[in-house]
C-alpha positions in Angstrom: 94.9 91.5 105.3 96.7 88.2 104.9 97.8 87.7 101.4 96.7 90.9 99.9 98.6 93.6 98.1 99.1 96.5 100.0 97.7 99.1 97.5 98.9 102.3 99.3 102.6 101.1 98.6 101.7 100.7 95.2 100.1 104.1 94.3 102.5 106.0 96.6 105.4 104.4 94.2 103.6 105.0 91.2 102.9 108.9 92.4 106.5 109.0 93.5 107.4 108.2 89.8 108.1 110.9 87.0 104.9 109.8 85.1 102.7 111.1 87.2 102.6 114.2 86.7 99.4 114.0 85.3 97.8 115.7 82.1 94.4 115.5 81.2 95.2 114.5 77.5 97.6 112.1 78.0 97.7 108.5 78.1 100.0 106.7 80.2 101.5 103.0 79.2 102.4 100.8 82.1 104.6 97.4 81.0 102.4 95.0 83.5 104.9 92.0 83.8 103.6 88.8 85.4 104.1 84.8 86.1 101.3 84.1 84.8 97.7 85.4 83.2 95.4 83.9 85.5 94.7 82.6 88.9 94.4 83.7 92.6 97.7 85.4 92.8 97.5 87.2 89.2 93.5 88.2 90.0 94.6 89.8 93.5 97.5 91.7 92.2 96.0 93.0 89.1 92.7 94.1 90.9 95.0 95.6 93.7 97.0 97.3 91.3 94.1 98.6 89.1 91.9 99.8 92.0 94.6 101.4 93.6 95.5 103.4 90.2 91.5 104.3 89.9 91.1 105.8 93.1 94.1 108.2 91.9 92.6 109.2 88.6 94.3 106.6 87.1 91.6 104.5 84.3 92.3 101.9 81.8 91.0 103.2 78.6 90.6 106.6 79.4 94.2 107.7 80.6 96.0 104.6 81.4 97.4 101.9 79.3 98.1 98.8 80.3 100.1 96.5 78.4 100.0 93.5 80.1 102.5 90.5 79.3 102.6 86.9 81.1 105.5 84.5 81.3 103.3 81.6 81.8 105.6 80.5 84.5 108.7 80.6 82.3 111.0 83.0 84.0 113.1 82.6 80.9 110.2 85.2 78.9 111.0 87.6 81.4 114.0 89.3 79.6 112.5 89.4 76.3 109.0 90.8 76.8 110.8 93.4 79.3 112.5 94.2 76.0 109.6 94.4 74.0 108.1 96.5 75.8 110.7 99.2 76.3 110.8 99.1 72.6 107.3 100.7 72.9 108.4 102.5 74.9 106.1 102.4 78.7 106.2 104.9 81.0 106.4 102.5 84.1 107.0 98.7 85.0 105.0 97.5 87.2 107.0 94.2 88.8 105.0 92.0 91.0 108.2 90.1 92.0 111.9 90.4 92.0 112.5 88.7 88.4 110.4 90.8 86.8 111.7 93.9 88.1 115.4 92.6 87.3 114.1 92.0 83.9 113.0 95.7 83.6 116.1 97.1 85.1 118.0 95.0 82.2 116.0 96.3 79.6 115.7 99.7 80.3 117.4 101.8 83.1 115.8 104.8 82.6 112.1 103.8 83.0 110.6 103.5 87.0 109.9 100.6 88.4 107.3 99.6 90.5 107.8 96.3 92.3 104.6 95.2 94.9 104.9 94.1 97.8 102.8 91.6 99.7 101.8 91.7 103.3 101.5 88.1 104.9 101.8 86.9 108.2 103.9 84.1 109.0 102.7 81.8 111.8 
């Protein structure tokens, strides 16, 4: 699957993490960090992400909360919405690239991390 997130890396990680240990009456906030708030690469990876998360239990609105913030390809937002929203505080980043994960890390050492992966082939 050329281009496409592998899901299974992404809910094993997310399982792996502390927050899910799942309770029926809680909520759980995930800091979404991305480039930007549309397009092919932003549709894929969100849709990936969510789908995977669904077919674990996981459901925006019901039990998952996902606070979703864009650097509209300024990767100098990074730091400061990674801020805001350990201020929140989330129970998980979810990184779909290096600075975004770095930005996490910076802002809050004690929260997990999720960072995707992509698998592509090169020719």
């Amino acid at each position: 699957m050329n281009g496409w997130i592998d899901r299974r890396c992404l809910v094993a990680a997310l399982l792996a993490a502390p927050v899910a240990v799942r309770s029926q009456d809680r909520v759980y906030r995930v800091g979404y960090l991305s480039w930007q708030d549309q397009g092919l690469y932003h549709d894929v990876t969100l849709r990936g992400f969510l789908d995977g998360l669904r077919s674990e239990g996981f459901v925006e609105g019901r039990n998952l909360e996902l606070l979703r913030r864009s650097a509209s390809n300024n990767a100098d937002r990074f730091k400061p919405m990674a801020k805001e929203l350990a201020a929140v505080p989330v129970d998980l980043y979810f990184a779909p690239a290096t600075p975004m994960a770095t930005a996490a890390w910076y802002a809050d050492k004690k929260t997990p991390i999720v960072v995707a992966t992509i698998r592509t082939r090169w020719n």
